[in-house]
C-alpha positions as CSV (number, residue, x, y, z in Angstrom):
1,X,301.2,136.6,-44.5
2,X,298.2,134.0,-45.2
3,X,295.2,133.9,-42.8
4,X,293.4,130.6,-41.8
5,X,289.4,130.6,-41.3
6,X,288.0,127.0,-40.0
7,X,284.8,126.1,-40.3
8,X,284.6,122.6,-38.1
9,X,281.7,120.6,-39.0
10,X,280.2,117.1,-38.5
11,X,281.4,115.1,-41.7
12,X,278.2,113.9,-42.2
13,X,277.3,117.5,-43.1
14,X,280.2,118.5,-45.4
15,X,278.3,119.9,-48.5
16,X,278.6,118.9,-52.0
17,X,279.4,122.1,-54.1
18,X,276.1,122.5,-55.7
19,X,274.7,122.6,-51.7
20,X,277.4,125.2,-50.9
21,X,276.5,127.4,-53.6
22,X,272.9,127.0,-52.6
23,X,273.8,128.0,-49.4
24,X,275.6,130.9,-50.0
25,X,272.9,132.0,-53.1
26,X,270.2,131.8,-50.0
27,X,272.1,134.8,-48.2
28,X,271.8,137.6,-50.5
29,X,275.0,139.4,-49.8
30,X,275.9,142.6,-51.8
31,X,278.0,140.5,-54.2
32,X,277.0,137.2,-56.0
33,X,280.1,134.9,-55.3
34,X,280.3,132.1,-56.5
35,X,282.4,128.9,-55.4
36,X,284.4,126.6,-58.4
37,X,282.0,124.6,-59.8
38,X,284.5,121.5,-59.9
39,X,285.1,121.8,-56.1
40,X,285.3,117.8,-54.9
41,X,284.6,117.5,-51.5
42,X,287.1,115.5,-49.3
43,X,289.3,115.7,-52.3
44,X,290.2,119.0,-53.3
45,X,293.3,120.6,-51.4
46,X,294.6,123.7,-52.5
47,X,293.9,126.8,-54.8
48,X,289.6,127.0,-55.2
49,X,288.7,129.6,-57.3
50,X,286.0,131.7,-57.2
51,X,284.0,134.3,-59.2
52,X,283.2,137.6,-57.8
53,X,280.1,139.0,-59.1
54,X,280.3,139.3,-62.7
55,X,283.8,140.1,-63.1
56,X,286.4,138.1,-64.4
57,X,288.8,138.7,-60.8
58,X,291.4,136.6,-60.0
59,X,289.8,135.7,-56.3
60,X,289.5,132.4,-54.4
61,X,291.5,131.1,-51.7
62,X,293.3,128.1,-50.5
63,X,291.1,124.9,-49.3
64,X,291.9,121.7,-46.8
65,X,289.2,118.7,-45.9
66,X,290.6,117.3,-43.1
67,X,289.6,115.5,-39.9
68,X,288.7,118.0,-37.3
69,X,291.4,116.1,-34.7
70,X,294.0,116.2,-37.4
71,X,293.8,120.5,-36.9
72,X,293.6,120.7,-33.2
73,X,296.3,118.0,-32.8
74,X,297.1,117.7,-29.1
75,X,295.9,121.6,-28.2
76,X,292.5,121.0,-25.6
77,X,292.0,124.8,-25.9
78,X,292.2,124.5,-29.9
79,X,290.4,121.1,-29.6
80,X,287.0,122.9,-27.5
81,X,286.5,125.6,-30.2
82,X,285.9,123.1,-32.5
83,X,282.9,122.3,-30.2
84,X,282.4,118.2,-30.7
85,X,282.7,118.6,-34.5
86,X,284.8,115.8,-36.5
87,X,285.5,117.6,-39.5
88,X,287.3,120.4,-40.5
89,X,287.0,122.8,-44.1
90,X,290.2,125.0,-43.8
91,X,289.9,128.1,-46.0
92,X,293.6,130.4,-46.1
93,X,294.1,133.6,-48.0
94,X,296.3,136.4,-48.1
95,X,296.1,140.1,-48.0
96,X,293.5,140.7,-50.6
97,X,290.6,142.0,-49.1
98,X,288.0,140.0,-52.0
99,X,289.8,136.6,-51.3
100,X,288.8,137.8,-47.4
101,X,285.2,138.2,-48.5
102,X,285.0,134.6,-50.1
103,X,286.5,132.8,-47.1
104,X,284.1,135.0,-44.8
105,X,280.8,134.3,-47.5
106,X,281.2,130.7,-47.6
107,X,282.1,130.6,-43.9
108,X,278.6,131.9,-43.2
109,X,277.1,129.4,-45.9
110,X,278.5,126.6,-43.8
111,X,277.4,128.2,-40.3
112,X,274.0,129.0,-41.7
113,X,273.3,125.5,-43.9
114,X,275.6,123.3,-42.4
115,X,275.7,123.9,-38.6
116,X,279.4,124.8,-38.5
117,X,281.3,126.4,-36.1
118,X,283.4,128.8,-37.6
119,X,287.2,130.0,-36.0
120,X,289.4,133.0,-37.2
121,X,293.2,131.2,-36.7
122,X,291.5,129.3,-33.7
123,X,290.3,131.9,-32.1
124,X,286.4,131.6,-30.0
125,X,284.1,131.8,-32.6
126,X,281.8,135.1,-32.4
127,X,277.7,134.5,-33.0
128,X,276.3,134.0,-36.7
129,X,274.9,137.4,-35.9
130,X,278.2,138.9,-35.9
131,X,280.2,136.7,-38.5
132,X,277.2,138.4,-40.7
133,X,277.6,141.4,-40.0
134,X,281.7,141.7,-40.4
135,X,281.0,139.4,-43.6
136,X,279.0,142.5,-45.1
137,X,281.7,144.9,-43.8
138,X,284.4,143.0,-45.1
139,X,282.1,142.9,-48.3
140,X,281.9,146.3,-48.6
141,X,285.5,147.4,-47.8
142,X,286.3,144.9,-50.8
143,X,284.3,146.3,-53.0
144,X,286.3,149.7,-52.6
145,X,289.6,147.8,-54.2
């Protein structure tokens, strides 16, 4: 069973990967990920690897740039969690608890740097406070595996 995390955004503030990987570099987690260096913005759809810590781990998860209305579709309820944002980074993983922990790290990159508002399977987003917090707990139970 995959999981979807959206991070809705105004397009004007999608990053570049090098500004990603600043962003998530500036919040000091536990674990140094770090985000595929040929990610293309707008481009890229699929597979994004991803390097956790300094192992050689097969972790990453599965990335969509789309238009935030393209997600929502016709759904007003869907449509008002994406708060007035046009643009949509859609970020799907499976049971691995380290490919959790990317999506959840670079989820809080974008909140943090990039004023987006971030949605477990379109769900109300909770505070930046609290995607922190279950970011490091996530974190740590990932590091158990």
């Amino acid at each position: 069973m995959s999981n979807t995390q959206f991070a809705f955004l105004k397009k004007e503030n999608v990053p570049t990967q090098a500004q990603w990987q600043k962003a998530i570099d500036e919040l000091n987690f536990q674990v140094r990920l770090t985000i595929d260096p040929e990610l293309a913005p707008f481009e890229d759809e699929g597979f994004s690897p991803c390097q956790w810590g300094d192992t050689d781990e097969d972790v990453g998860f599965e990335i969509c740039y789309e238009p935030a209305e393209d997600v929502f579709d016709d759904d007003d309820e869907f449509k008002s969690v994406a708060a007035g944002n046009d643009y949509c980074i859609s970020m799907s993983w499976g049971g691995e608890l380290k490919d959790c922990a990317a999506v959840m790290i670079a989820s809080c990159a974008l909140a943090t740097s990039f004023d987006a508002v971030i949605s477990y399977e379109g769900d109300e987003p909770d505070s930046l406070e609290k995607l922190v917090s279950n970011t490091k707990d996530v974190i740590l139970e990932a590091e158990k595996e």
